[in-house]
C-alpha positions, 0 to 999 in steps of 0.5 A, spaced: 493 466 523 487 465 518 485 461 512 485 466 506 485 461 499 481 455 498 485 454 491 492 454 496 492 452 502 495 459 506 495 463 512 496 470 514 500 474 520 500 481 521 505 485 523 506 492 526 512 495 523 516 494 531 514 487 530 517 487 522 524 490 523 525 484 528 521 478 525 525 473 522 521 473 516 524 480 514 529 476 510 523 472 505 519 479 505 525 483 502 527 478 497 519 477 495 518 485 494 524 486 491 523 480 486 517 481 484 517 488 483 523 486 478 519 481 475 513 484 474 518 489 470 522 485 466 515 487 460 516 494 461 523 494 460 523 490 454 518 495 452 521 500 452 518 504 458 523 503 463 530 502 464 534 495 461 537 493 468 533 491 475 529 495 479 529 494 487 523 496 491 527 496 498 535 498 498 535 494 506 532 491 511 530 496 516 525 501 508 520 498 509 519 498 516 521 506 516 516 507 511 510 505 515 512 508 521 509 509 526 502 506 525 501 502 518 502 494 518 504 489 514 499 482 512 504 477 511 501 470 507 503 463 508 503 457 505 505 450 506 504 447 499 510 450 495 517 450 494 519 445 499 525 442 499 525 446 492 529 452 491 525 457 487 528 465 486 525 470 491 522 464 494 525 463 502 522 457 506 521 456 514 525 451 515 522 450 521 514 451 520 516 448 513 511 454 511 513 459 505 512 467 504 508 467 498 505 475 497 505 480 501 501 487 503 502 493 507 499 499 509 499 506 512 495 511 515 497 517 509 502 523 511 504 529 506 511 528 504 516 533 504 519 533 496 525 529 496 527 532 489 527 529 482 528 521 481 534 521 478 536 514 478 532 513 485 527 508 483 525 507 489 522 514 488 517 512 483 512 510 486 512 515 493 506 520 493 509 527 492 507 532 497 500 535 495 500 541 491 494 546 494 493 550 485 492 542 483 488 538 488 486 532 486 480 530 481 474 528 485 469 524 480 463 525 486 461 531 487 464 533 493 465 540 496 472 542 498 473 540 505 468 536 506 471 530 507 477 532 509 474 528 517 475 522 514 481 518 515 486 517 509 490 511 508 496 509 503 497 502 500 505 502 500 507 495 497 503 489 495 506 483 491 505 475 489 509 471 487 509 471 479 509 463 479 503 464 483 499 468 480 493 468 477 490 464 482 486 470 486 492 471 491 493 478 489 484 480 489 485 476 497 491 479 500 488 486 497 481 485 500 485 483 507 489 490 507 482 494 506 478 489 512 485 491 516 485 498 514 477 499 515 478 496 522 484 501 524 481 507 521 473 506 525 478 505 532 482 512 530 474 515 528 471 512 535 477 514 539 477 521 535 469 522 538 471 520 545 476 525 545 471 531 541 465 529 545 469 531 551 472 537 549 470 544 552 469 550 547 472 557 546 466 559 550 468 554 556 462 549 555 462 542 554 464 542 545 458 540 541 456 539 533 462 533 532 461 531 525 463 524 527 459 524 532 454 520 529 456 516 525 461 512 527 460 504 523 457 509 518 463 513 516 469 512 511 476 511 508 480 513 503 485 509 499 490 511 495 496 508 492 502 510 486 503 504 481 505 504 474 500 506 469 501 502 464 502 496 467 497 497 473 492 501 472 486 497 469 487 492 475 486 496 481 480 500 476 476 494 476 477 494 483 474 501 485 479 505 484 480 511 480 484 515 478 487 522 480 493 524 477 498 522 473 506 523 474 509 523 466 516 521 466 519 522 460 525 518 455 531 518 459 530 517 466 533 513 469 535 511 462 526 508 459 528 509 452 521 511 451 518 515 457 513 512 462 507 514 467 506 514 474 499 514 476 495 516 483 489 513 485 484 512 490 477 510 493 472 510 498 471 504 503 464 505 507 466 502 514 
């Protein structure tokens, strides 16, 4: 465990998601999302944008490690400094290490999903990346070719969440940069263990295989970061942070009963490892 804040004495863990589905700390994360998530709402739902009634992030205990299997992880933050002996909504306190989960992040290497129809009443479809379409690739500001970056690893930002009496504090900006190190971590390990592989691999022709694009440049390549979040109330955080945007899915009045209709937005970034 290490030191993240020095405005809040915290600690953080990580956890794979066998470890999260048996962790004793599984109770305070589910609460936690699926409070501030709500919380982080209740704007929103008074504008109008979204349904009047609470929204949940996680229908049970066993979501959040399904969605990040079988290699994504989740970075758990701790402090010591809050909610003892005090009973704090979507808080939960280790009454052992006297220690209270505060934010949280997960991650996961991205997978194409197969469609699960329209949302509905399924909030927690909202922000699931929908499967890619081929007609419509997603907007690429760099110039790239098509295909070009196709080698590089693509992870996906499933869940992040402080407390909302904690923020403001630069926990969220914390947590975030620990899930980008954690990812860029993981993703030069499956870039090395991938040129491991090629460098040893024969050709068509029964010669030993060459010209591995990754060959050279393992501590120099890249990931791509993407998420899912609403655009109305996330967006301009996570641009001054170096995402951008990529597609924008358009909900209109009356799903899931929002009296005036909102926008999901699909964001990514690069990250030199």
């Amino acid at each position: 465990m290490a030191s993240s804040s020095p405005s809040l004495g915290t600690e953080t863990s990580i956890l794979s998601p066998a470890v999260l589905a048996q962790s004793p700390h599984l109770p305070a994360v589910i609460k936690l999302l699926n409070y501030t998530y709500d919380q982080s709402h209740i704007n929103a739902r008074n504008g109008g944008l979204l349904p009047p009634n609470p929204t949940t992030r996680l229908q049970s205990l066993t979501q959040l490690s399904s969605e990040l299997e079988p290699h994504g992880f989740t970075i758990l933050m701790f402090s010591s400094e809050v909610s003892q002996g005090e009973d704090v909504e979507g808080l939960v306190t280790n009454g052992e290490g006297g220690v209270t989960l505060i934010a949280t992040g997960s991650a996961k290497p991205y997978v194409p999903t197969k469609s699960e129809g329209e949302v509905g009443d399924k909030g927690y479809l909202l922000f699931k990346r929908p499967p890619p379409n081929r007609n419509e690739p997603e907007a690429d500001t760099e110039g790239r070719r098509e295909g070009e970056d196709d080698i590089w690893p693509k992870w996906e930002i499933l869940a992040m969440a402080v407390h909302p009496t904690l923020q403001g504090r630069g926990l969220a900006s914390t947590l975030l940069g620990q899930v980008i190190e954690e990812i860029k971590i993981r993703a030069a390990s499956s870039i090395q263990s991938s040129t491991s592989t090629n460098q040893n691999s024969v050709n068509s022709s029964g010669g030993l295989a060459t010209g591995n694009p990754r060959e050279e440049v393992v501590g120099k390549g890249k990931v791509m970061l993407m998420l899912s979040t609403l655009l109305e109330l996330n967006e301009s955080y996570y641009l001054k942070r170096g995402f951008i945007s990529t597609a924008v899915r358009r909900f209109e009045p009356g799903t899931m009963g929002s009296r005036d209709g909102f926008s999901v937005v699909e964001m990514m970034r690069w990250v030199d490892l």
